[in-house]
Phi, psi and omega in degrees: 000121160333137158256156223189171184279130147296139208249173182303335185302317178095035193222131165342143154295318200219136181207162168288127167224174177208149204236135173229039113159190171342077184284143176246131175232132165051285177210356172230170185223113186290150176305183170261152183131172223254134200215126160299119200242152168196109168297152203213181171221146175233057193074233185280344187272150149261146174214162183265157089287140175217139205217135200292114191247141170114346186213153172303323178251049188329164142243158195232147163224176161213149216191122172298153140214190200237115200256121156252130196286148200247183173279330198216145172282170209293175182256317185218159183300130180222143146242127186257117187246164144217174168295147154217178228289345188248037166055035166274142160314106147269126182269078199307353201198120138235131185241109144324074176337144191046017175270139208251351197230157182241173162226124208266155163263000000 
């Protein structure tokens, strides 16, 4: 995992993810594959962006989410998906080794 400068949050600015296949973030739905994640602020909002390493034509999302703070930092990397009615991979939670915060969707 990339490491970045740390926010008050206690969570990395820029980190790695790998999609191991068709994700839905926010309102688009990304391929499978290797993605830059960067947390970013917007006024009050947080947001994820991600963005596709590896192609010419990257594909992007962008996604509000919600920093919860946890007790302890994370141990290992976690993504948390569920289904939804039209039976897409969605993605609701990133939890980021060594982070203090997950980030909910």
């Amino acid at each position: 995992m990339l490491q970045a400068a740390t926010n008050k949050y206690g969570v990395a600015d820029v980190r790695k993810l790998t999609l191991t296949a068709a994700t839905r973030i926010g309102d688009v739905v990304l391929p499978a594959g290797n993605y830059e994640v960067r947390h970013v602020m917007e006024a009050e909002n947080h947001i994820m962006v991600f963005t596709q390493l590896g192609t010419s034509k990257p594909a992007q999302a962008r996604a509000k989410c919600n920093l919860v703070q946890l007790k302890e930092k994370v141990d290992g990397n976690q993504v948390i998906y569920e289904s939804n009615g039209a039976n897409e991979r969605v993605l609701r939670a990133l939890r980021f080794k060594g982070d203090q915060a997950e980030h909910v969707f």
